[in-house]
ZALOVEX-520039 format. One record per residue (C-alpha): residue number from 1; residue in one letter; x, y, z negated. Coordinates in Angstrom, 2 decimals. Each point is the difference from the previous one (the first is absolute). Layout:
<nr NUM; rest a; c1 X; c2 Y; c3 Z>
...
END
This chain:
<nr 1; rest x; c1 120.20; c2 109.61; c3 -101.44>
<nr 2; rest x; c1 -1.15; c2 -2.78; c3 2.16>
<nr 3; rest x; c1 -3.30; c2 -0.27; c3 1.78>
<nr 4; rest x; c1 -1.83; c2 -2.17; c3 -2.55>
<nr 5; rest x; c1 0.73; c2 2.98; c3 -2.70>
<nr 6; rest x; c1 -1.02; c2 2.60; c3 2.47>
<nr 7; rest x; c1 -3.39; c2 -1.68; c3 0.52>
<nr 8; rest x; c1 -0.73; c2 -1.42; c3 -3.26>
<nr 9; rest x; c1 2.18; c2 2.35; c3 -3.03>
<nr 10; rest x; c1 -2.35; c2 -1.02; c3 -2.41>
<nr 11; rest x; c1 -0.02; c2 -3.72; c3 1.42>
<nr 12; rest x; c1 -2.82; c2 -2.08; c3 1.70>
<nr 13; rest x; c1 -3.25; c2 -0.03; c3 -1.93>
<nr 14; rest x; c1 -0.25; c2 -3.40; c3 -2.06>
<nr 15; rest x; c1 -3.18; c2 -0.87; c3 -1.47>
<nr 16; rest x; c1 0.30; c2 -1.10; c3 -3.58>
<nr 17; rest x; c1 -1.30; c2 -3.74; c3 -0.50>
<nr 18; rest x; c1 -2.10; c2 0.83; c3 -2.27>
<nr 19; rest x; c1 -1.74; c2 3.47; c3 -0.42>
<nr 20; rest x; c1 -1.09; c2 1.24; c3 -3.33>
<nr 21; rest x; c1 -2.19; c2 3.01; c3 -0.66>
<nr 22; rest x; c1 3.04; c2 2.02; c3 -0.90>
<nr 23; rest x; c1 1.53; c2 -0.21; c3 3.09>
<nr 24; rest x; c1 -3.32; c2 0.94; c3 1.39>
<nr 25; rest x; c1 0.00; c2 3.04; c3 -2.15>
<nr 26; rest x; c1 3.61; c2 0.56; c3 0.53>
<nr 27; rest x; c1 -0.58; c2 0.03; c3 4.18>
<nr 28; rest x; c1 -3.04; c2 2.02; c3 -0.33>
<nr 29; rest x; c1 2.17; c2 2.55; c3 -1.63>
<nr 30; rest x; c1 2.57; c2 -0.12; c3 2.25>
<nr 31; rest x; c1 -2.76; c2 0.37; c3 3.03>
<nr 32; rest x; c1 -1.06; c2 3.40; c3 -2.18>
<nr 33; rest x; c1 3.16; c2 1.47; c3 0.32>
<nr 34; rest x; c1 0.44; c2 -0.60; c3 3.55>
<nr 35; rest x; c1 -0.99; c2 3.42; c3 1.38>
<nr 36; rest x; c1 1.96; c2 1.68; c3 -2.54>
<nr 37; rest x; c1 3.00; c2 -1.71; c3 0.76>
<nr 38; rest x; c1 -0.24; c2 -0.09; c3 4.08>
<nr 39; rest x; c1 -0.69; c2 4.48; c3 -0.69>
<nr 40; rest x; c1 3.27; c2 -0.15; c3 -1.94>
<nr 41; rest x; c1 2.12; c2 -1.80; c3 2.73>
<nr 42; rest x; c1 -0.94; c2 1.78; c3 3.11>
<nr 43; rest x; c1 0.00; c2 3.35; c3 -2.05>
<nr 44; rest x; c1 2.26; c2 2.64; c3 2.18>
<nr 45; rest x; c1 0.61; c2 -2.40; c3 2.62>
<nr 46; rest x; c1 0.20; c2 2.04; c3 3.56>
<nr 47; rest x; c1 -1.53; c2 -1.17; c3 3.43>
<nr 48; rest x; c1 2.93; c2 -1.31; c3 0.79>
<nr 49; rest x; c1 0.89; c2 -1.87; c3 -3.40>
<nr 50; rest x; c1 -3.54; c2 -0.94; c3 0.19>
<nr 51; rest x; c1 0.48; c2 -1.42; c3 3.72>
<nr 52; rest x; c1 3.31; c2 -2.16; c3 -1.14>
<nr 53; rest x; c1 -0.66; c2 -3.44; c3 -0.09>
<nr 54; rest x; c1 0.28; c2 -2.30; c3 -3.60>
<nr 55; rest x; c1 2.91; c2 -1.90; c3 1.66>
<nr 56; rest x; c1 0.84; c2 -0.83; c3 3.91>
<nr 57; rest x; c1 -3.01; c2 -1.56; c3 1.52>
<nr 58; rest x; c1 -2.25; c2 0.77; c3 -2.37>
<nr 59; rest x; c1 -2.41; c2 2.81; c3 -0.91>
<nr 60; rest x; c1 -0.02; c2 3.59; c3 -0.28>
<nr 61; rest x; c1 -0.59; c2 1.50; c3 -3.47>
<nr 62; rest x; c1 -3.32; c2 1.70; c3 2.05>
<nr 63; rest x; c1 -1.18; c2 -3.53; c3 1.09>
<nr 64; rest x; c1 1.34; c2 -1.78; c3 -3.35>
<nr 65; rest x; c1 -2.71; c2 2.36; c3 -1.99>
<nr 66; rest x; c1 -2.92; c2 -0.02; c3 2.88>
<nr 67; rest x; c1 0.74; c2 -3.90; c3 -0.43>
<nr 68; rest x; c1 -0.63; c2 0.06; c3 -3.57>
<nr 69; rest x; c1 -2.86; c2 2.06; c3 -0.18>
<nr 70; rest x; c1 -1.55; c2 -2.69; c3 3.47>
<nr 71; rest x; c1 1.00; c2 -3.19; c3 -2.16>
<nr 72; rest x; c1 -1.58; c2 1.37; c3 -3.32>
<nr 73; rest x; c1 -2.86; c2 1.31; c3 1.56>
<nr 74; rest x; c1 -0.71; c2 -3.13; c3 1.28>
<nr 75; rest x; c1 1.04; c2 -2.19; c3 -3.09>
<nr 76; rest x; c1 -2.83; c2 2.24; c3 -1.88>
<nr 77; rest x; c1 -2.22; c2 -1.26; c3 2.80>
<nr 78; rest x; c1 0.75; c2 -3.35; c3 -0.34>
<nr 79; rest x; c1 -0.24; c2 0.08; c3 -3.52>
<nr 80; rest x; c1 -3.96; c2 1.22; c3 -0.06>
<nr 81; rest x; c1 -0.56; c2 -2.69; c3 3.03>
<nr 82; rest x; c1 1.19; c2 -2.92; c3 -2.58>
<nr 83; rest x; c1 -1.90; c2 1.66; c3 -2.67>
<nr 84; rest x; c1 -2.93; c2 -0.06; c3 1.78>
<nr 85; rest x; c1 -0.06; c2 -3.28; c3 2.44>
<nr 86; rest x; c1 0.66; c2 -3.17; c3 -0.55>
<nr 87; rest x; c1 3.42; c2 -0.87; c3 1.45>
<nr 88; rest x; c1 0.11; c2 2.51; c3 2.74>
<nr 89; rest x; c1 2.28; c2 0.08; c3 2.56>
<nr 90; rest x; c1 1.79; c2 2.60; c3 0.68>
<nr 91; rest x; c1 0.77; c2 2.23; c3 3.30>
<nr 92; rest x; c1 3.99; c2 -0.09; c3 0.38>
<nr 93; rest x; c1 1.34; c2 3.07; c3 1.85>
<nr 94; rest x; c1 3.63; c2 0.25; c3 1.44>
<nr 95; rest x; c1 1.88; c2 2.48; c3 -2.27>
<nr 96; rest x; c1 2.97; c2 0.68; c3 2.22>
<nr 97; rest x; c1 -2.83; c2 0.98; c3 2.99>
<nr 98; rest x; c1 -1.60; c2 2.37; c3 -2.69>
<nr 99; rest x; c1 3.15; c2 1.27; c3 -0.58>
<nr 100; rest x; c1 0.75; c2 1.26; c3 3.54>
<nr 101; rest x; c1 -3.06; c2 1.40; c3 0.31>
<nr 102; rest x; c1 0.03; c2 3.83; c3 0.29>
<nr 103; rest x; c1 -1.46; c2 0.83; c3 -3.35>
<nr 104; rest x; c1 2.73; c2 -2.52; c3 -1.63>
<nr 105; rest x; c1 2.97; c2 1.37; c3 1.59>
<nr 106; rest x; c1 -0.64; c2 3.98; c3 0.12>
<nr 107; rest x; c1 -2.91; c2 0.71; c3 -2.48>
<nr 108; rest x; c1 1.25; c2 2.52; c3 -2.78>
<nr 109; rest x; c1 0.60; c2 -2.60; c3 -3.38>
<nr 110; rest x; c1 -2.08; c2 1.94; c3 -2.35>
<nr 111; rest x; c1 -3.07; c2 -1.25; c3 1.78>
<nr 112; rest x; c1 0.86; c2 -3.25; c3 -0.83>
<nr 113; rest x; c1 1.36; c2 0.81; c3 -3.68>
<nr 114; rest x; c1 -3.91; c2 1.47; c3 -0.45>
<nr 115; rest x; c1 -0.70; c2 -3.23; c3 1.17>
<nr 116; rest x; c1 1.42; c2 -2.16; c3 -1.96>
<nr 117; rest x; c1 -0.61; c2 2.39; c3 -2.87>
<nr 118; rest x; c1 -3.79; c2 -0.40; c3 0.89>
<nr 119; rest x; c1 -0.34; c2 -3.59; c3 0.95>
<nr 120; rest x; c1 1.86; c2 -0.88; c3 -3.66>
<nr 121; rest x; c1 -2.31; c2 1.90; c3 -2.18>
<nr 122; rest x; c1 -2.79; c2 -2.33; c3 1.34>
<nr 123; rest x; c1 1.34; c2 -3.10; c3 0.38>
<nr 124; rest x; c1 1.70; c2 1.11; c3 -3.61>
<nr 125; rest x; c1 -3.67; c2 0.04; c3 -1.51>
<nr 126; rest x; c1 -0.90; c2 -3.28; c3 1.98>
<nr 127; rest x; c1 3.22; c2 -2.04; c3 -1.49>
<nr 128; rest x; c1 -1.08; c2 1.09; c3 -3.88>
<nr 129; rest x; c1 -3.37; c2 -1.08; c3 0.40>
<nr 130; rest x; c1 1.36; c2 -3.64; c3 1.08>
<nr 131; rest x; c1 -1.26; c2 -2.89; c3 -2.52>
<nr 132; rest x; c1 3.17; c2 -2.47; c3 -0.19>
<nr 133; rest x; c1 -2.57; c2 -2.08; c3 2.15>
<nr 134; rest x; c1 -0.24; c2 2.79; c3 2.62>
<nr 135; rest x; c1 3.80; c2 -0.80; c3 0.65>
<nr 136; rest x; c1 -0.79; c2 -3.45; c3 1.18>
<nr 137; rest x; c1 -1.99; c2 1.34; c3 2.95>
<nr 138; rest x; c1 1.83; c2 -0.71; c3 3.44>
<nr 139; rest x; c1 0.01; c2 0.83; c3 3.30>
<nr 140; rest x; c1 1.22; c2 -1.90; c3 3.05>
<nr 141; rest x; c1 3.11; c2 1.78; c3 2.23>
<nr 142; rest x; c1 -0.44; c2 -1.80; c3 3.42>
<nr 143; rest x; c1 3.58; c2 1.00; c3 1.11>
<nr 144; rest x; c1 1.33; c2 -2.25; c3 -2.71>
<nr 145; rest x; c1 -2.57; c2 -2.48; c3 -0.43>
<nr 146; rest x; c1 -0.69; c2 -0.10; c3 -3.33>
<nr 147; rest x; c1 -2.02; c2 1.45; c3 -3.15>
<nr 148; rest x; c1 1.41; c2 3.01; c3 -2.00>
<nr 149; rest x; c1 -1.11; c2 0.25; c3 -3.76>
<nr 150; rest x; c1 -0.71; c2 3.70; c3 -0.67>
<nr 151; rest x; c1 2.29; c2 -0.74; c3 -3.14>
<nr 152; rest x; c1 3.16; c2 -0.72; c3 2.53>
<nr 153; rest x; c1 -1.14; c2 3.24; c3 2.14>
<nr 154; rest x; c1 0.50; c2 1.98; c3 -2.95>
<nr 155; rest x; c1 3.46; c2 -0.86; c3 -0.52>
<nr 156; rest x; c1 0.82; c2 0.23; c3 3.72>
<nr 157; rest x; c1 -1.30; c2 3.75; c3 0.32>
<nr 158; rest x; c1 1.70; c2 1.23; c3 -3.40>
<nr 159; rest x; c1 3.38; c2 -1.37; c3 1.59>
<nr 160; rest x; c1 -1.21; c2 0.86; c3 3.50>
<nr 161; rest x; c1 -0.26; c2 3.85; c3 -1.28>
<nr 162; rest x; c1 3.19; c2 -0.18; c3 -2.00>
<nr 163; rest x; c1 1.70; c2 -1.62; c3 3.30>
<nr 164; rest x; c1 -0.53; c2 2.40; c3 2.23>
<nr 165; rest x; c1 1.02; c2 3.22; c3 -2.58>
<nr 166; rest x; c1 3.30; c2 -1.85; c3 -0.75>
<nr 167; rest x; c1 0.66; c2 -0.29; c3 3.39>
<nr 168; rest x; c1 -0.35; c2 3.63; c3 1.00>
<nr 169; rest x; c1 1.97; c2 0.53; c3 -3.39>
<nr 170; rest x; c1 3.23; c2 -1.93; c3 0.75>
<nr 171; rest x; c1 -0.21; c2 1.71; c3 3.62>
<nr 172; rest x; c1 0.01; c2 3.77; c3 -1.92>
<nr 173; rest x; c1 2.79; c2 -1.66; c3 -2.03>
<nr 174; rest x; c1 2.01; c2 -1.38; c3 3.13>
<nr 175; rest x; c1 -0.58; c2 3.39; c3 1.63>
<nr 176; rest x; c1 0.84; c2 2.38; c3 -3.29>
<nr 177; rest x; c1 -3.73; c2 1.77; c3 0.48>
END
């Protein structure tokens, strides 16, 4: 398997050109059964399964779910800021960084799984009560210089969540866990 596989099994996220409310639907779904899905693939992983990294280079399984539960946490955020002000921008943090931190590389998983779990369920009830409109809100991401429509962000979180389970999943495959 080369590197581009290792990083990206399910392929980079590509934005449809044109979003419908289906997809919409379709990613909120997806976003729903997150938690369910990242429970299922660290289930009966040991400390040191847990502390094996995705692929050489790259995160542990630990950090890979304290990651997701950081980036969704603040995607939720983001989402109420664009709902809420008119073309915010929005405060960038450095992943990796929050990755080495202590609580990324050696806090126990299930705190993060509760997490996720918890952070879903509310931005879960947020997402349904969306007009079509609602979708068409945006926020500015200084880093890249540019707007993001909340429509986009939807898409990029359902495969951002889906990303990150398929990569701990073809590492349990690789490793016969």
């Amino acid at each position: 398997m080369d590197l581009e596989q290792l990083k990206y099994p399910i392929g980079r996220y590509k934005a449809p050109e044109s979003i419908t409310d289906a997809m919409i639907s379709q990613w909120i779904s997806e976003i729903e059964q997150l938690p369910a899905s990242l429970s299922e693939v660290v289930k009966g992983l040991t400390d040191s399964q847990l502390a094996t990294p995705y692929r050489d280079g790259g995160w542990t399984v630990r950090q890979t779910v304290h990651h997701i539960a950081d980036s969704h946490i603040n995607a939720y955020c983001r989402f109420k800021l664009a709902l809420t002000e008119d073309r915010p921008t929005i405060k960038p943090y450095i992943e990796s960084r929050w990755a080495e931190l202590e609580d990324g590389r050696n806090a126990l998983v299930e705190s993060s799984l509760m997490l996720v779990e918890a952070v879903h369920k509310r931005w879960l009830i947020l997402l349904r009560a969306l007009q079509p409109a609602d979708f068409k809100r945006t926020y500015i991401h200084p880093e890249y210089g540019k707007e993001f429509l909340l429509q986009y962000l939807a898409g990029l979180y359902a495969w951002h969540g889906k990303h990150h389970v398929a990569q701990i999943r073809s590492l349990r495959e690789r490793m016969k866990w």
